[in-house]
C-alpha positions as CSV (number, residue, x, y, z in Angstrom):
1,X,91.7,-141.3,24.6
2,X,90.7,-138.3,26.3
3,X,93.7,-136.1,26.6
4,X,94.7,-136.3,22.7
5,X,91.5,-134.7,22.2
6,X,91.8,-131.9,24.5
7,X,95.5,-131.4,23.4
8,X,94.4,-130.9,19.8
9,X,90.9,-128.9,20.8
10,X,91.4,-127.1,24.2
11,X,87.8,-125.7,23.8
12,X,86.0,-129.0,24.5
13,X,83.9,-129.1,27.5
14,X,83.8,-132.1,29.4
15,X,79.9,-132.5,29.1
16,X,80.8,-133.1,25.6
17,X,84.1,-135.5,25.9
18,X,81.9,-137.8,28.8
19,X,78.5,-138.3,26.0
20,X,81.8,-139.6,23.5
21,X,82.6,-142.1,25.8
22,X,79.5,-143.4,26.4
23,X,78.2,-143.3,23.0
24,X,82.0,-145.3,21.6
25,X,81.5,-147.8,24.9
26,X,78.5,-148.6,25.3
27,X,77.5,-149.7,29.0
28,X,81.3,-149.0,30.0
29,X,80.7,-145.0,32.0
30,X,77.1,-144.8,33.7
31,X,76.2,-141.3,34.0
32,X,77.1,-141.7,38.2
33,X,80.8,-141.1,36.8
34,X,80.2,-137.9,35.1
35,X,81.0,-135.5,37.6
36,X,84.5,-137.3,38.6
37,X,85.5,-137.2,35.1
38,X,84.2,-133.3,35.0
39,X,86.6,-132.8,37.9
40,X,89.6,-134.4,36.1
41,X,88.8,-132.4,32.9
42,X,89.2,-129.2,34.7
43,X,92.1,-130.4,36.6
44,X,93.8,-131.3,33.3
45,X,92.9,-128.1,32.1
46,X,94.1,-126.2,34.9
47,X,97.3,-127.9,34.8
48,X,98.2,-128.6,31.0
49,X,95.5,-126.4,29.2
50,X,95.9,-122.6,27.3
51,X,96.8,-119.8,29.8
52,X,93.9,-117.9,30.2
53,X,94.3,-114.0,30.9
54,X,94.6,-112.4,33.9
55,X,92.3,-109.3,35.3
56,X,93.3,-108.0,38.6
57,X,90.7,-106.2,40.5
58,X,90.7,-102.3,40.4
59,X,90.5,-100.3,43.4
60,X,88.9,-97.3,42.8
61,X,89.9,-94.1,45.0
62,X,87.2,-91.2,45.4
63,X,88.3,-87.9,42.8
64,X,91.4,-89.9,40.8
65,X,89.8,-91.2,37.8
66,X,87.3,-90.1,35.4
67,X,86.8,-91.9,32.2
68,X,85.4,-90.4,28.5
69,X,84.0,-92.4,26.0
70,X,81.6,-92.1,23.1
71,X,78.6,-94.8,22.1
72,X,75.8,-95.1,19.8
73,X,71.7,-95.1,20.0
74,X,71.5,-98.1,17.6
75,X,67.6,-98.9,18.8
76,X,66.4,-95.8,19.5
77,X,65.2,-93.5,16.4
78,X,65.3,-90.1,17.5
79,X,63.9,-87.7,14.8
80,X,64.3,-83.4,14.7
81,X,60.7,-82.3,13.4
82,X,60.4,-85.5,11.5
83,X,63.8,-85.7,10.2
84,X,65.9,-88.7,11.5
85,X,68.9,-87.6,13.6
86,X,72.3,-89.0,13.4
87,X,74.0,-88.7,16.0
88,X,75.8,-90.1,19.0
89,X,76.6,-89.7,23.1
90,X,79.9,-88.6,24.8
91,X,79.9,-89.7,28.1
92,X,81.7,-88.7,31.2
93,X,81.9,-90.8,34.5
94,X,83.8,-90.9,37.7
95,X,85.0,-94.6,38.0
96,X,84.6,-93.8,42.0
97,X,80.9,-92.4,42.8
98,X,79.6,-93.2,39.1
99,X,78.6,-89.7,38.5
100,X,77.8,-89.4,34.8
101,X,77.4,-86.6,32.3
102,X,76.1,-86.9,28.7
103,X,76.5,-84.8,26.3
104,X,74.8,-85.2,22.0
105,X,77.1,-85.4,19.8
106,X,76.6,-84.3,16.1
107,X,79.2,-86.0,13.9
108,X,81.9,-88.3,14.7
109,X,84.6,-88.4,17.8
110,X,86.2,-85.4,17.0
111,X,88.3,-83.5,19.8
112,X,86.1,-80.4,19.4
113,X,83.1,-82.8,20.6
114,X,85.9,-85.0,23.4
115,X,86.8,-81.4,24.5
116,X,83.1,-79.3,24.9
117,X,81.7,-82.7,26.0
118,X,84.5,-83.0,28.8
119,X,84.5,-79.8,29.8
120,X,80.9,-79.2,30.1
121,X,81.0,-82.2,32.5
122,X,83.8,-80.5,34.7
123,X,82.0,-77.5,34.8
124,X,78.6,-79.5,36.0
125,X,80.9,-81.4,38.3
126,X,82.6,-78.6,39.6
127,X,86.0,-80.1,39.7
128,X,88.1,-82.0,38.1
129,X,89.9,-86.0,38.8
130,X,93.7,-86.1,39.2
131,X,93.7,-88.6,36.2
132,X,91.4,-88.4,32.9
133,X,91.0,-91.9,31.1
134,X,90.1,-92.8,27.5
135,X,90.7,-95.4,25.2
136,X,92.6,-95.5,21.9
137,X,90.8,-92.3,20.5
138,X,92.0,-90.9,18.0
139,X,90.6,-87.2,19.1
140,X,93.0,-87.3,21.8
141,X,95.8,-89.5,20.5
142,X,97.5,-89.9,17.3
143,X,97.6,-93.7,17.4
144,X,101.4,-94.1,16.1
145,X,103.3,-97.3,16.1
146,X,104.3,-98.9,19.3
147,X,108.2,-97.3,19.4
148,X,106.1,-93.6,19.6
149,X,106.6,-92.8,22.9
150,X,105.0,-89.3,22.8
151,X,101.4,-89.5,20.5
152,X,99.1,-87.4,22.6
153,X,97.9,-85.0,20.7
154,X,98.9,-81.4,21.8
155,X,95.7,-80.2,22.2
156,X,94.1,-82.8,24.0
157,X,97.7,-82.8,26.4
158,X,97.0,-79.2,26.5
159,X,93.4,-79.4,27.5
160,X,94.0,-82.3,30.2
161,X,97.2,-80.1,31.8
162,X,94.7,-76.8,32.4
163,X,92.3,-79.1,34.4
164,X,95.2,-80.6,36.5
165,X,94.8,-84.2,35.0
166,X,97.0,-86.8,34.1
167,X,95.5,-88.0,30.6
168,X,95.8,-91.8,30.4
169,X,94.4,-94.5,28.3
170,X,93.6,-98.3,28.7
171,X,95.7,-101.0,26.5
172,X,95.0,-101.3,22.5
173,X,92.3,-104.3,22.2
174,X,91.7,-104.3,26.1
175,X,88.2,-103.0,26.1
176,X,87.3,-103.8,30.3
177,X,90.4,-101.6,31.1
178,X,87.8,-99.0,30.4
179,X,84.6,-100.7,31.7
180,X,83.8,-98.1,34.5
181,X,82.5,-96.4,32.1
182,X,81.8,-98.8,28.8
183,X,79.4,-100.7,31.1
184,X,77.4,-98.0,32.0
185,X,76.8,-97.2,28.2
186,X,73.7,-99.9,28.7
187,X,72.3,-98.6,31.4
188,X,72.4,-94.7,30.0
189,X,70.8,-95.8,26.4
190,X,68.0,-97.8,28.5
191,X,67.1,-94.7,30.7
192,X,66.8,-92.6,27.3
193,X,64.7,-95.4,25.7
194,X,62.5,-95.9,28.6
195,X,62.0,-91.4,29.0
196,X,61.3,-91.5,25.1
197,X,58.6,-94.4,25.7
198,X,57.0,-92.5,28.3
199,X,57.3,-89.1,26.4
200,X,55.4,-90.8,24.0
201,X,57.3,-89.7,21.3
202,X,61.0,-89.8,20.0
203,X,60.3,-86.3,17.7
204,X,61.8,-83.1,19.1
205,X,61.2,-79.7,17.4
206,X,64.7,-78.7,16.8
207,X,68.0,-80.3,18.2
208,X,68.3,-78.1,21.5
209,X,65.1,-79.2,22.8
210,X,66.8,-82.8,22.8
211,X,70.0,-81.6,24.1
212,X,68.3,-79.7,27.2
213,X,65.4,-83.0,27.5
214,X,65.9,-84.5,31.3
């Protein structure tokens, strides 16, 4: 009765599949048989269920990778002498040591904003990683169809080759290829909510003032 339904709807826990049972035979599996049939479940699943995807672990070395990326303040209001800014973060961060730059952004992910925020966190850095890594943006790539072999944009291959790195990018649609720096989007908009709290205020008098605010 049981594999039928797991064939048809792999998603079925086996919480769910054991309370059937009981409630279609009544008196028939006591609730001291739950975890052996939990057991099977998985072992069925394991065995005969949908492949689930693989993530191997990465192994980060010290100065290879740096990662950019760009997020949004979607619960923080910040104004510019009462006027509501719209605006958004580039960040920079070594996958490695988790150094971090951030940089405002006026406007969307353009490469004039990929390129001053990147450099202005080489220059605070002081160096530069042996491999720079983004994902699909289209400020540094063109985004062609699969057969293009070549769509980095010349500028951005042009800006990465003067700072000695090798520009990279994770796979279309496989957003934790980037996660060493993704992740850290949460805990970057937290610290700026939690220094606007305790600034008392989320106004600033003109758009520098915010840019230069610790």
């Amino acid at each position: 009765e049981v594999v039928p339904l797991l064939e048809k709807r792999p998603a079925l826990e086996a919480t769910t599949l054991f309370e059937d049972l009981q409630d279609r035979h009544r008196g028939k599996f006591g609730n001291g048989k739950k975890r052996t049939f939990q057991r099977r479940v998985k072992a069925w699943k394991a065995l005969h269920g949908p492949d689930k995807e693989v993530m191997f672990r990465q192994v980060q070395e010290p100065g290879r990778q740096g990662l950019s990326d760009f997020t949004e303040l979607k619960d923080v209001a910040v104004s510019i002498a009462g006027e509501p800014l719209a605006h958004r973060l580039y960040h920079f961060r070594l996958a490695y040591s988790g150094w971090s730059h951030v940089t405002v952004v006026l406007g969307g992910e353009s490469f004039s904003a990929l390129a001053e925020g990147l450099q202005e966190a080489l220059w605070r850095l002081g160096g530069a990683p042996l491999e720079h890594r983004t994902d699909s943006l289209s400020a540094a790539y063109k985004n062609l169809s699969p057969d293009a072999h070549r769509d980095l944009t010349e500028r951005y291959e042009g800006l990465c080759a003067h700072y000695g790195m090798a520009a990279t990018r994770n796979n279309r649609g496989v957003s934790h290829e980037n996660g060493a720096v993704e992740s850290p989007h949460g805990h970057i908009k937290r610290r700026i909510a939690q220094g606007l709290l305790l600034r008392e205020s989320a106004d600033f008098p003109c758009v520098e003032d915010y840019r230069q605010w610790p």
